[in-house]
Backbone of each chain as ProteinMPNN parsed JSONL, in Angstrom:
{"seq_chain_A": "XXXXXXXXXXXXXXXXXXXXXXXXXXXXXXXXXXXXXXXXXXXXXXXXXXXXXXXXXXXXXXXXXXXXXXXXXXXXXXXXXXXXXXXXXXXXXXXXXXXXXXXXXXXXXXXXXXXXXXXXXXXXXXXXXXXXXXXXXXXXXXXXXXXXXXXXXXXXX", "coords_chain_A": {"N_chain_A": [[139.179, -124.683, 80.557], [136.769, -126.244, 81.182], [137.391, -127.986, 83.421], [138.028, -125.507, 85.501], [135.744, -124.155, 85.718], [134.552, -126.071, 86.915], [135.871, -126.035, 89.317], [135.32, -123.1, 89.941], [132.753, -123.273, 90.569], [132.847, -125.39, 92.481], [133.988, -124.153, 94.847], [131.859, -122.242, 95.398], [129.244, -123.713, 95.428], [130.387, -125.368, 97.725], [131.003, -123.479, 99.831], [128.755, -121.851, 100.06], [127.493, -124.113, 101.268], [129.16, -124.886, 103.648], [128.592, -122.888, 105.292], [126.238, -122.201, 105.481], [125.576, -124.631, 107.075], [127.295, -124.254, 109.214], [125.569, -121.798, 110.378], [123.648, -123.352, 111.14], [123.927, -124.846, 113.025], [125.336, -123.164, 115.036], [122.669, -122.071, 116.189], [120.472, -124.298, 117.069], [118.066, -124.328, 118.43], [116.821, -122.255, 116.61], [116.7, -123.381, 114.316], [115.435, -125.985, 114.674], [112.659, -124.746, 115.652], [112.074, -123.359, 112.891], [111.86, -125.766, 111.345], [109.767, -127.094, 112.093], [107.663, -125.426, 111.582], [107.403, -125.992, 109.171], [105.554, -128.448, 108.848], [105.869, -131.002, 108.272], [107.435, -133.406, 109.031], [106.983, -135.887, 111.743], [107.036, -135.309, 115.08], [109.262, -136.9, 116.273], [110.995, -137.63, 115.372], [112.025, -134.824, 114.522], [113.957, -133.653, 116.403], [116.313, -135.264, 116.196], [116.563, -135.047, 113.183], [117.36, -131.857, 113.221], [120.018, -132.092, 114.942], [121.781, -133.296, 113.052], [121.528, -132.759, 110.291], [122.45, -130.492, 109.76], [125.298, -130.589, 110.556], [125.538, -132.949, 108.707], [125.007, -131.15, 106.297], [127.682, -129.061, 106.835], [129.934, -131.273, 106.654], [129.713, -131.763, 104.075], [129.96, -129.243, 102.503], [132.727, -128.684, 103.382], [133.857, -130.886, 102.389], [133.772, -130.637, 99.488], [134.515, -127.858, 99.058], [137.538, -128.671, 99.928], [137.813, -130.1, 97.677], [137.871, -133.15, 98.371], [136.953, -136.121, 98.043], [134.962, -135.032, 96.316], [133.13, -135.451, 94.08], [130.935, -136.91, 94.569], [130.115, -136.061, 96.926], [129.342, -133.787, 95.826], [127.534, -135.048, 94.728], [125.684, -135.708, 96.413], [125.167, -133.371, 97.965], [123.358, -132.234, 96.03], [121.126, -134.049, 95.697], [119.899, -133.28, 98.783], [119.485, -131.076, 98.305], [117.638, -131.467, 96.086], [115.211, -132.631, 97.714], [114.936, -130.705, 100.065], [113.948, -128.647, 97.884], [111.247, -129.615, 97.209], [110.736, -130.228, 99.778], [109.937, -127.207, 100.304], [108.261, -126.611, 97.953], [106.081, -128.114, 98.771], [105.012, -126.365, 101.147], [104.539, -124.015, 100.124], [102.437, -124.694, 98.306], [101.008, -125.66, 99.828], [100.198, -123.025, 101.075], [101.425, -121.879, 103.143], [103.078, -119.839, 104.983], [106.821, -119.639, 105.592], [109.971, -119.312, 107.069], [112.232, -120.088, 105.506], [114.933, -121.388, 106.186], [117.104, -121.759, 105.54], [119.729, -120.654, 105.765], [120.078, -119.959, 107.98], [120.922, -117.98, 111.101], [122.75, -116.744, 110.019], [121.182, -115.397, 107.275], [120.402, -113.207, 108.905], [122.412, -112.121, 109.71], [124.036, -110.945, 107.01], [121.783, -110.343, 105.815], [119.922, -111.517, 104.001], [117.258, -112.287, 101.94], [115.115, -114.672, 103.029], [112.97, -116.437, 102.799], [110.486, -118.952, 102.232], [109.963, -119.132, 99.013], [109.334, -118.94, 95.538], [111.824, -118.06, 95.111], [113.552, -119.09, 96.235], [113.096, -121.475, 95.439], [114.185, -121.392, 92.971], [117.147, -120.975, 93.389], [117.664, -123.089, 94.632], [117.543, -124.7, 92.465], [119.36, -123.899, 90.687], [121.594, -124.814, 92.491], [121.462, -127.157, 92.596], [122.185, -127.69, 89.591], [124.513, -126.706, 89.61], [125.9, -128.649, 90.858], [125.419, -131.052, 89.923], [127.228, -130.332, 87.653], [129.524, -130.51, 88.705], [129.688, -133.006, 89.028], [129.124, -134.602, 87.002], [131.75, -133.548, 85.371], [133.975, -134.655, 84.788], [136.822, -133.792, 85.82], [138.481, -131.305, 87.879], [140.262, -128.563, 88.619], [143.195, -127.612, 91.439], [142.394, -129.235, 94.133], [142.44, -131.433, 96.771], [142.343, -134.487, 96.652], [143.041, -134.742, 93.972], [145.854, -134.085, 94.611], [146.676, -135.698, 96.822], [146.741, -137.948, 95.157], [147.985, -137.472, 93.145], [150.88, -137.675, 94.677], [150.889, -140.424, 95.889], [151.719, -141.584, 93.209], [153.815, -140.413, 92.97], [154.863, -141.396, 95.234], [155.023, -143.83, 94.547], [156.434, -144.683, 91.848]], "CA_chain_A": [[137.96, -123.907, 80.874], [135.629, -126.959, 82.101], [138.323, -127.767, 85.064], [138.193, -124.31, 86.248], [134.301, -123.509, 85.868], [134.271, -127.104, 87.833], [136.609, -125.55, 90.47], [134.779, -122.328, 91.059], [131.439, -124.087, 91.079], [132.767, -125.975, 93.905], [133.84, -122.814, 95.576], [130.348, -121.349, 95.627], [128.8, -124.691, 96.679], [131.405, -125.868, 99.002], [131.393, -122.297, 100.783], [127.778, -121.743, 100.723], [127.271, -125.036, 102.583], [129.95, -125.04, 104.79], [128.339, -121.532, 106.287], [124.83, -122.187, 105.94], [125.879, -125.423, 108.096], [127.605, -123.65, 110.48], [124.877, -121.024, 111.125], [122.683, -123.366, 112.18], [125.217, -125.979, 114.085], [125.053, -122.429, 116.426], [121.674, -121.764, 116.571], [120.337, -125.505, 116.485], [116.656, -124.353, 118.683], [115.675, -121.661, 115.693], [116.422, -124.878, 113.307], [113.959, -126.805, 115.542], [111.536, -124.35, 115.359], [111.779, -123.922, 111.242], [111.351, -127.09, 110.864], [108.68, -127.321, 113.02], [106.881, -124.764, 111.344], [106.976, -127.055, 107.663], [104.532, -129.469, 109.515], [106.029, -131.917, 107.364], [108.05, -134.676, 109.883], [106.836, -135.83, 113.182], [107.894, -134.409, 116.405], [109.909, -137.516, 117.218], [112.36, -137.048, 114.429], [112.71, -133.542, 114.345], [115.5, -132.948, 117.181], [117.26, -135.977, 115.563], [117.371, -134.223, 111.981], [118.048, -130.935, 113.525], [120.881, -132.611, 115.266], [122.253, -134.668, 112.221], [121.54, -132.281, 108.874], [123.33, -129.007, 109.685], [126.547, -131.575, 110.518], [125.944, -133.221, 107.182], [125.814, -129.753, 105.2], [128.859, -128.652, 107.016], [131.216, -132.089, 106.142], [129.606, -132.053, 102.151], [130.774, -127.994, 102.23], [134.051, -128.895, 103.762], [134.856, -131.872, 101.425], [133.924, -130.081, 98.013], [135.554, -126.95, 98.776], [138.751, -128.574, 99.844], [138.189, -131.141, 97.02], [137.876, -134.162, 99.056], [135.166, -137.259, 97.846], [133.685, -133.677, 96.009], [131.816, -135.873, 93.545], [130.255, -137.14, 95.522], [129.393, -134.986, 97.624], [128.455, -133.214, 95.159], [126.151, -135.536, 93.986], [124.769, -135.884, 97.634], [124.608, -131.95, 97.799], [122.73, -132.355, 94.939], [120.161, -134.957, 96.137], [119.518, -132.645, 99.862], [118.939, -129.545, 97.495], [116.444, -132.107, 96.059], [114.781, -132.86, 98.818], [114.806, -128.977, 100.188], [113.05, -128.025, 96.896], [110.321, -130.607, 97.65], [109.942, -129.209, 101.317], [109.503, -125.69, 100.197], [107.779, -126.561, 96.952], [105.11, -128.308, 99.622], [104.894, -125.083, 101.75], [104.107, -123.236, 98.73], [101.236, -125.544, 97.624], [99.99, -125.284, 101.226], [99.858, -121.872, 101.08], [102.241, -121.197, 104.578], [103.928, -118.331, 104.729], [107.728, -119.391, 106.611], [111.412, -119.029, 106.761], [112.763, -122.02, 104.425], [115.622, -121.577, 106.976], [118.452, -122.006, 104.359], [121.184, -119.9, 106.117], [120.237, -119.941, 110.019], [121.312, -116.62, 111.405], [123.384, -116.044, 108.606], [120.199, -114.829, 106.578], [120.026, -112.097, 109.488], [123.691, -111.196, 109.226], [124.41, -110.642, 105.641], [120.725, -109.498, 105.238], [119.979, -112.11, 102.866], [115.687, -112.832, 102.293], [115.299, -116.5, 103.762], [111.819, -116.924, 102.883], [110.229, -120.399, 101.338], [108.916, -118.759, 98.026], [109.656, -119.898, 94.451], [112.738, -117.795, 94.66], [113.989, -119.921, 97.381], [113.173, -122.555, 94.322], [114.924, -121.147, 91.534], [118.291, -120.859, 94.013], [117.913, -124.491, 94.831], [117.888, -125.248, 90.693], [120.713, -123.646, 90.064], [122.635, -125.092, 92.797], [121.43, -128.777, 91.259], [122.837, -127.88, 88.108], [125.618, -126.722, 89.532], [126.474, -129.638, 91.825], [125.407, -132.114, 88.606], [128.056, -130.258, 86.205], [130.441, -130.851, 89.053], [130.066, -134.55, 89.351], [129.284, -135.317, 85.602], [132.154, -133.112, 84.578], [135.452, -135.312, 86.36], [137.94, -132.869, 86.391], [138.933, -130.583, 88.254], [141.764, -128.077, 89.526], [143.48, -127.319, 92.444], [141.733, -129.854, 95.008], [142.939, -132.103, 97.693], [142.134, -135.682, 96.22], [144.23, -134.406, 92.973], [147.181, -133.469, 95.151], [146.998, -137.416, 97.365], [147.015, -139.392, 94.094], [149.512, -137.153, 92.208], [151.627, -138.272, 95.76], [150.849, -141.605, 95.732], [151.903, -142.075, 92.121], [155.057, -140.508, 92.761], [155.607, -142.62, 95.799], [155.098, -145.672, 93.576], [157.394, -144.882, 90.823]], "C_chain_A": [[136.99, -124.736, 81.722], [136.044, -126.745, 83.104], [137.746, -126.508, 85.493], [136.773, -123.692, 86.54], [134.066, -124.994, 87.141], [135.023, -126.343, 89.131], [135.426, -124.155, 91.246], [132.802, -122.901, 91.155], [131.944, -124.764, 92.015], [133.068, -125.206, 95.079], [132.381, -122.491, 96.298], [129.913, -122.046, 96.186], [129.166, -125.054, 97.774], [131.422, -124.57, 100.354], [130.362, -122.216, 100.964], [126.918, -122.875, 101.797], [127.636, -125.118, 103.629], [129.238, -123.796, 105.866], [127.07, -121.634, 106.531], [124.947, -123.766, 107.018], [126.137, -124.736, 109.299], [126.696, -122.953, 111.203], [123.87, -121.289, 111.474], [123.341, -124.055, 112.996], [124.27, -124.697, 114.953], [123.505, -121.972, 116.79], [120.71, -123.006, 116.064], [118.135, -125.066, 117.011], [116.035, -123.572, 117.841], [115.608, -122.597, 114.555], [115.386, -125.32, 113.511], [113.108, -125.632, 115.039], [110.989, -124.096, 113.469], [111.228, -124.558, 110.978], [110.225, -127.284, 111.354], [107.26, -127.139, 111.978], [106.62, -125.434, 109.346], [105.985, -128.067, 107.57], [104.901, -130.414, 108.476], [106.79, -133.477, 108.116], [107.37, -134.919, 111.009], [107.677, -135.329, 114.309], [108.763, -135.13, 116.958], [111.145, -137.488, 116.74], [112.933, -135.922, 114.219], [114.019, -133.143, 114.848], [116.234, -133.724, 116.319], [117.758, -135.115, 114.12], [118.062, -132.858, 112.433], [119.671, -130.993, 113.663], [122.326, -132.991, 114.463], [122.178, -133.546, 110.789], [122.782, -131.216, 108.963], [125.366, -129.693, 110.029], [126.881, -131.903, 109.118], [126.203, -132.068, 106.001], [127.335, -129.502, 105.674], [130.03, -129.648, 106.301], [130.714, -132.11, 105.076], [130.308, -131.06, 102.031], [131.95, -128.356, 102.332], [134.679, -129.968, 102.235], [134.436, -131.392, 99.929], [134.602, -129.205, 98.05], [136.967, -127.469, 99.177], [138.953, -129.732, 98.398], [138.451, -132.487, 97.328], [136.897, -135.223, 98.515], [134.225, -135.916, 96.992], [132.549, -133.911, 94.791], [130.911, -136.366, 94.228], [129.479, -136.562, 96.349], [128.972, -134.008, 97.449], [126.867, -133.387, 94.969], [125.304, -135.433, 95.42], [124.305, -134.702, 97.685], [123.239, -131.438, 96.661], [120.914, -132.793, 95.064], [119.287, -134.613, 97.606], [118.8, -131.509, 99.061], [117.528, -130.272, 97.197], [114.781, -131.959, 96.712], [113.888, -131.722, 99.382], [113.753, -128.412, 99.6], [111.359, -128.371, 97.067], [109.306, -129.355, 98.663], [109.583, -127.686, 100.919], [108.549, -125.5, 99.183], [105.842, -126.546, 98.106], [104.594, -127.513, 100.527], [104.147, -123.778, 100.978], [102.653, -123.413, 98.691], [100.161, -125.327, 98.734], [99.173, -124.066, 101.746], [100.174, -121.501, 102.366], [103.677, -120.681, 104.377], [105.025, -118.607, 106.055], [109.192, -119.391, 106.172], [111.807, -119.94, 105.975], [114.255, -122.067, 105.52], [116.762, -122.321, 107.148], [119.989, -121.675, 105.294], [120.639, -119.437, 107.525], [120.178, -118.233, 109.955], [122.29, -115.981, 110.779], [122.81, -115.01, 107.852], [120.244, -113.425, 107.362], [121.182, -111.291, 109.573], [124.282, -110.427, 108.394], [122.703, -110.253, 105.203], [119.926, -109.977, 104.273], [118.203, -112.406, 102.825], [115.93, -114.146, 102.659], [113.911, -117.035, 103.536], [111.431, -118.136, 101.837], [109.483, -119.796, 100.455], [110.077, -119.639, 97.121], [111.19, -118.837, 94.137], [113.961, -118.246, 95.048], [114.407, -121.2, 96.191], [114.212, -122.586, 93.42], [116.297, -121.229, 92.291], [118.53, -122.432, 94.378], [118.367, -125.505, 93.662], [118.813, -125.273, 90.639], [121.787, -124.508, 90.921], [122.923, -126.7, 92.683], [122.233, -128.528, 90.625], [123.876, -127.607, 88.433], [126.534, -127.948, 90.64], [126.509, -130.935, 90.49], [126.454, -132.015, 87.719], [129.495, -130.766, 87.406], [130.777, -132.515, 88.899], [129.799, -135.332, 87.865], [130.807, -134.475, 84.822], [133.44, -133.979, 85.602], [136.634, -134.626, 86.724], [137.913, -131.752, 86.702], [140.021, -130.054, 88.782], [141.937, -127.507, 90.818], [142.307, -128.318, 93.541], [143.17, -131.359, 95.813], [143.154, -133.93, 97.16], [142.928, -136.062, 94.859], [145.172, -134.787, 93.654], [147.541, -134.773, 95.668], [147.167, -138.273, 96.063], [148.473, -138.989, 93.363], [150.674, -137.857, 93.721], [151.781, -139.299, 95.755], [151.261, -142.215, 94.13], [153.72, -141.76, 91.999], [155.629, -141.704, 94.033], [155.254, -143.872, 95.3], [155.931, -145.893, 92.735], [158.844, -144.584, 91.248]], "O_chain_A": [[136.44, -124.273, 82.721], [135.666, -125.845, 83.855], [136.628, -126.705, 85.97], [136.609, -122.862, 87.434], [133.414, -124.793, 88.165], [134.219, -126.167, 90.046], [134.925, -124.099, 92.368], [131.962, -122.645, 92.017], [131.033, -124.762, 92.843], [132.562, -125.457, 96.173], [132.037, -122.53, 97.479], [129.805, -121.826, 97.392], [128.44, -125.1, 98.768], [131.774, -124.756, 101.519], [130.173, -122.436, 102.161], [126.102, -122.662, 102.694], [126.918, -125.357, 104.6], [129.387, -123.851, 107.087], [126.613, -121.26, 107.612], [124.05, -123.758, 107.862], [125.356, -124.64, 110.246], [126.655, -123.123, 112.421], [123.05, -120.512, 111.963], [123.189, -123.559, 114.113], [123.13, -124.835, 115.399], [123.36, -121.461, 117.901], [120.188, -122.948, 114.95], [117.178, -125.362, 116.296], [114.81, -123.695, 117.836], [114.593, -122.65, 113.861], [114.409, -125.192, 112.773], [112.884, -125.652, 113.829], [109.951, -124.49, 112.937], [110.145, -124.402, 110.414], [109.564, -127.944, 110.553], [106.352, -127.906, 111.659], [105.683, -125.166, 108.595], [105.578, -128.53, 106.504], [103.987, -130.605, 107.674], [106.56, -134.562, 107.581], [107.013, -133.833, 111.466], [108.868, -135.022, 114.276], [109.309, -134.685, 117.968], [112.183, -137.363, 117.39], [114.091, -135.809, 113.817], [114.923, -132.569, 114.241], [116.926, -133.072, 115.538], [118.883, -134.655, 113.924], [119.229, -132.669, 112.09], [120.474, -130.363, 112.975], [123.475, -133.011, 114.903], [123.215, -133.724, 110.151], [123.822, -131.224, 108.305], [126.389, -129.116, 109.66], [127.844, -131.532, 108.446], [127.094, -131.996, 105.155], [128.211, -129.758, 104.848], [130.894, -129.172, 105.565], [131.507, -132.859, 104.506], [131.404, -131.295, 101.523], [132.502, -128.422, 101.234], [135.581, -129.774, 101.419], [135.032, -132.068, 99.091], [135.528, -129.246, 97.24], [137.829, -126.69, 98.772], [140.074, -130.149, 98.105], [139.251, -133.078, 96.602], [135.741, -134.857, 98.725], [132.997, -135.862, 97.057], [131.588, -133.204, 94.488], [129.86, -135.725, 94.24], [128.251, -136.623, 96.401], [128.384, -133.272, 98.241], [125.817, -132.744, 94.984], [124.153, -135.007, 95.33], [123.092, -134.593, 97.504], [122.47, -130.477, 96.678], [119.902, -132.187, 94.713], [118.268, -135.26, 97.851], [117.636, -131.162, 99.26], [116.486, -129.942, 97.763], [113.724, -131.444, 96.348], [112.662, -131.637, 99.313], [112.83, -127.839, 100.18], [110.454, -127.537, 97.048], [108.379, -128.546, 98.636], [108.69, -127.176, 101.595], [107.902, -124.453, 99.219], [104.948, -125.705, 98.209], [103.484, -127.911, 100.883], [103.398, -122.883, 101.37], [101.813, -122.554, 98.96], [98.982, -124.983, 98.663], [98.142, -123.962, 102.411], [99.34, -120.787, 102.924], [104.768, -120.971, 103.887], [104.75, -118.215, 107.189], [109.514, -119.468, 104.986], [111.091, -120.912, 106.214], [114.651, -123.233, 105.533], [117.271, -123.028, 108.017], [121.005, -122.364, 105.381], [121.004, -118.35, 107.972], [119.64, -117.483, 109.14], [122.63, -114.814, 110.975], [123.398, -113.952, 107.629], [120.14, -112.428, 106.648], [121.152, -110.061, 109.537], [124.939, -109.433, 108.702], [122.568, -109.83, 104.055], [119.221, -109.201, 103.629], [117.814, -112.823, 103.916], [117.053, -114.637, 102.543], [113.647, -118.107, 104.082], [112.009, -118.248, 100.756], [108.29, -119.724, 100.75], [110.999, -120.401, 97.406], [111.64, -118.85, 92.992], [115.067, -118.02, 94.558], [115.509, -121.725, 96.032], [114.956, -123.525, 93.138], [116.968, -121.848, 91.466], [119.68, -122.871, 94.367], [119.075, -126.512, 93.675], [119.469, -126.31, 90.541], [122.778, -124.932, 90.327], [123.985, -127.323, 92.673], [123.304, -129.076, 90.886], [124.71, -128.135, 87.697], [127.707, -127.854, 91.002], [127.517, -131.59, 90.223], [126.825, -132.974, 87.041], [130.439, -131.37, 86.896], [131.867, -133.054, 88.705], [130.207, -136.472, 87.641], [130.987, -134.8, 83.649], [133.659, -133.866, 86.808], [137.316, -134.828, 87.729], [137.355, -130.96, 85.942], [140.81, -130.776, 89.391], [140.989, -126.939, 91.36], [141.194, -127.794, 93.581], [144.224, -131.87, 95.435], [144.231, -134.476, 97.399], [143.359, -137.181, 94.581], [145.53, -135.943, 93.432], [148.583, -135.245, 95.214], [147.804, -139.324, 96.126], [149.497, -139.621, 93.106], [151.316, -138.815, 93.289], [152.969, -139.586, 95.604], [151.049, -143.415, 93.96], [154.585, -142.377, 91.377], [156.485, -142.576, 93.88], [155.304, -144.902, 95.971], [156.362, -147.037, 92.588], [159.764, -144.721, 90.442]]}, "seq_chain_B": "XXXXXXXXXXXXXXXXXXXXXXXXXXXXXXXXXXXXXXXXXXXXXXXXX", "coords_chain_B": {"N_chain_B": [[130.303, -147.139, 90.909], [131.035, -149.118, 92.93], [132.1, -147.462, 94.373], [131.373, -144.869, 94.509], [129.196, -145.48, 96.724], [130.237, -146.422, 98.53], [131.723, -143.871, 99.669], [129.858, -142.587, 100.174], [128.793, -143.596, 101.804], [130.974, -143.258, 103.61], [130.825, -140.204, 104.136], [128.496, -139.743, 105.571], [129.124, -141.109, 107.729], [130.981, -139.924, 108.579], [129.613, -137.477, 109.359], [127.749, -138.143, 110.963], [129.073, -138.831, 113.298], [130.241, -136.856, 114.025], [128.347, -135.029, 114.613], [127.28, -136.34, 116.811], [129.206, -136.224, 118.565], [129.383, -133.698, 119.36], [126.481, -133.224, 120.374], [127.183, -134.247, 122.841], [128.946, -132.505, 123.896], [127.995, -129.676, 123.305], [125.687, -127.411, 125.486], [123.455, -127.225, 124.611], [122.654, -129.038, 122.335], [122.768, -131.451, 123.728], [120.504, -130.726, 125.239], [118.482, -130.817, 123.394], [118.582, -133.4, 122.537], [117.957, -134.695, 124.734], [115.694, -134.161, 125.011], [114.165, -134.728, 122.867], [114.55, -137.591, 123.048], [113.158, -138.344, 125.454], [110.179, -137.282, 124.332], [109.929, -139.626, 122.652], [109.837, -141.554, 124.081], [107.565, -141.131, 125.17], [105.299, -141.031, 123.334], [105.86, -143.812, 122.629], [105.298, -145.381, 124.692], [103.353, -147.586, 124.98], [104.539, -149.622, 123.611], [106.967, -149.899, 125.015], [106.974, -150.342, 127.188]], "CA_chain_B": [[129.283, -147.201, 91.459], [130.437, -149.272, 94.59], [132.804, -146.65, 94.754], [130.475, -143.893, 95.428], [128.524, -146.022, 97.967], [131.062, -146.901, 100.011], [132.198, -142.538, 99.715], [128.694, -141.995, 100.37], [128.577, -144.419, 103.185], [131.717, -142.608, 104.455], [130.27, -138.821, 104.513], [127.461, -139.917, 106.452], [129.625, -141.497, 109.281], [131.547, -138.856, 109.391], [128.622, -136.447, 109.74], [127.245, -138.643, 112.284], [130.124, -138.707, 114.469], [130.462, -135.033, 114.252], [126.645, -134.238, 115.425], [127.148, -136.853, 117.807], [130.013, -135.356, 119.844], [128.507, -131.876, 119.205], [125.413, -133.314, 121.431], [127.923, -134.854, 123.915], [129.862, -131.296, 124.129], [127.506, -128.649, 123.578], [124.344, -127.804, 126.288], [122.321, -126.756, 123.672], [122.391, -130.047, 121.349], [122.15, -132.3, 124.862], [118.859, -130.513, 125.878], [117.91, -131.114, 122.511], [118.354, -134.465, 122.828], [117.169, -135.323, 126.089], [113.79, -133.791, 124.489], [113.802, -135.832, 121.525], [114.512, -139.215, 124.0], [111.672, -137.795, 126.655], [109.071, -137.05, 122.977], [110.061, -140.809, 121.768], [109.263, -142.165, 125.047], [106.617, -140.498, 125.814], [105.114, -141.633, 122.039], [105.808, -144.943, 122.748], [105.176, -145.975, 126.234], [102.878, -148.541, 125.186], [105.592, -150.502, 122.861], [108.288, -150.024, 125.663], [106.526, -151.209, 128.236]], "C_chain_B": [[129.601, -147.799, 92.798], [131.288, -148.312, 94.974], [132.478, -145.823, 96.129], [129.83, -144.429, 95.806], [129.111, -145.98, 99.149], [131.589, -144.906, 100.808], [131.095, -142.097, 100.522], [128.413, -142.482, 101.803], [129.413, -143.168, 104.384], [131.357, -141.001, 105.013], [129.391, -139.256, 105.537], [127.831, -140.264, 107.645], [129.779, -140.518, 109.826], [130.862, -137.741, 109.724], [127.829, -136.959, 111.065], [128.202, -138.468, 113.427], [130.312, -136.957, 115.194], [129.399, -134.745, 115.19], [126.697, -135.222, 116.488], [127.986, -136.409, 119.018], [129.6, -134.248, 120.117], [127.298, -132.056, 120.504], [125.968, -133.762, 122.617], [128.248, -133.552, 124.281], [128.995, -130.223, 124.611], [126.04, -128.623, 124.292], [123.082, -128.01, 125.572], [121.558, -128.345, 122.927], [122.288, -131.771, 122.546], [120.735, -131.889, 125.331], [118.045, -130.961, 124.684], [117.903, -132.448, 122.11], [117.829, -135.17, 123.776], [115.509, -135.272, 125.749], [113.256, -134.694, 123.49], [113.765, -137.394, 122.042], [113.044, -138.912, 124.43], [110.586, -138.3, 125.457], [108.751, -138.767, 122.855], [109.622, -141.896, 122.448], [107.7, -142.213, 125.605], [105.131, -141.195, 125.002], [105.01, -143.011, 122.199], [106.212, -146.07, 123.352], [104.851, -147.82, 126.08], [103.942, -149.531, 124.422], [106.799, -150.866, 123.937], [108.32, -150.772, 126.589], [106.716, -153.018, 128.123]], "O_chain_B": [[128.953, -147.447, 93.784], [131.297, -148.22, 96.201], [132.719, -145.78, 97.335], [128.893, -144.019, 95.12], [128.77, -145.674, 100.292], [131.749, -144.675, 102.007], [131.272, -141.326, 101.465], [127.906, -141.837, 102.72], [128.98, -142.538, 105.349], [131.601, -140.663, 106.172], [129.841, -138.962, 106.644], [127.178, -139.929, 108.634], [129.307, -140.05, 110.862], [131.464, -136.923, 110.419], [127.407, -136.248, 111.976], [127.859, -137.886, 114.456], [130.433, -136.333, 116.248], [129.541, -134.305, 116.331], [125.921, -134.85, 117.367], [127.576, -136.263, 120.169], [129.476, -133.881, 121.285], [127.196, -131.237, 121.417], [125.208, -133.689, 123.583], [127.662, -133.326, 125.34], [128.993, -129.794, 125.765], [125.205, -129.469, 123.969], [122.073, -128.674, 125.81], [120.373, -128.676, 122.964], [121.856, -132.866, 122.186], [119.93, -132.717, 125.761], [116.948, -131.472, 124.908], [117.106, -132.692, 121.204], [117.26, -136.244, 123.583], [114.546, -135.973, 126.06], [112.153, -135.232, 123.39], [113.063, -138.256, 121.514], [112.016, -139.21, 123.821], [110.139, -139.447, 125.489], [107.603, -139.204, 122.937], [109.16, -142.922, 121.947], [107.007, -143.033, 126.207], [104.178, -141.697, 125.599], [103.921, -143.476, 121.864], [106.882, -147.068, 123.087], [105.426, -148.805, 126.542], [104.025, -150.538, 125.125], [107.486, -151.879, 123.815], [109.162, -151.602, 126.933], [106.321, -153.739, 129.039]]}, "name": "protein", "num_of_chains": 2, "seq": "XXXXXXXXXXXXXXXXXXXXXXXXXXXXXXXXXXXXXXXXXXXXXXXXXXXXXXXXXXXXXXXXXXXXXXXXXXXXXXXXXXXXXXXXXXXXXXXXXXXXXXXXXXXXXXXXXXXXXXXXXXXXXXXXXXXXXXXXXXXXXXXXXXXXXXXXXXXXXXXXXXXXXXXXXXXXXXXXXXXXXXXXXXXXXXXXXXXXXXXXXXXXXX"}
């Protein structure tokens, strides 16, 4: 039962990263402007994170859902959500009303709200807790990093 | 623990490498860099000088 609640918890995470990556990869100038609009970094770093985050969501998605380093990158998934919560918590507090700009042009595809409120929050919790049960819980099934060791154990014996 | 450092180390390359060809490849993520050089320069003339 753990295994397998660990498995599709990495599903859900691993897939909702890998896509909310992707949909900004393609639309990297409404990123820029998002971010912009958090007044929270300087203007000299911004392109650079733009540049550099929506990459890193995509390879954490990729390597939990195929099971790759997925503690890990759990735990890192874990520690961005963090982060995220922060930035939107601080938006909140500020009292500015903008996209939290979670899922790119995704949000406008699938229809999904995208806005930085506390519900934005509560979706960031859960996906803590569920990135934490992945990487405190150690097993899991069906994954890629399974499948190389079970290999490597038979080519040893 | 140095495990996941060194794992942790490794995601990050490989996310770098990625967004780095991505700005080599695509026009979009080169204009967006040329802007972010230009900004950084622009910022801090007097240091470069």
């Amino acid at each position: 039962m753990i295994p397998a609640l660990s498995f599709i918890f990495r599903i859900i995470i691993g897939g909702i990263f890998l896509f909310a990556g992707l949909a900004k990869i393609s639309d990297p100038v409404r990123f820029l402007f998002t971010l912009r609009e958090f007044r929270l970094f300087p203007e000299t770093i911004l392109p650079f994170l733009v540049l550099y985050l929506p990459w890193l969501e995509f390879v954490l998605g990729l390597f939990v859902l195929l099971g790759l380093l997925y503690r890990t990158g759990s735990l890192l998934i874990a520690l961005l959500n963090v982060i995220f919560t922060g930035a939107i918590l601080s938006v909140i507090l500020r009292g500015i009303e903008v996209d939290c700009g979670c899922f790119g042009m995704l949000a406008d595809i699938l229809n999904i709200p995208d806005l930085a409120d506390m519900k934005s929050v509560l979706r960031n919790t859960i996906f803590i807790g569920m990135c934490l049960y992945i990487f405190f819980v150690k097993k899991t099934v069906i994954s890629l990093e399974g499948y190389l060791n079970k290999k490597n154990k038979v080519i040893r014996t | 623990m140095k495990r996941t450092v060194i794992e942790v180390l490794l995601i990050l390359m490989v996310s770098l490498f990625l967004s780095g060809v991505y700005t080599v490849v695509s026009p979009e993520g080169t204009k967006i860099f040329k802007k972010a050089i230009n900004s950084f320069q622009k910022q801090n003339k007097d240091i470069l000088k």
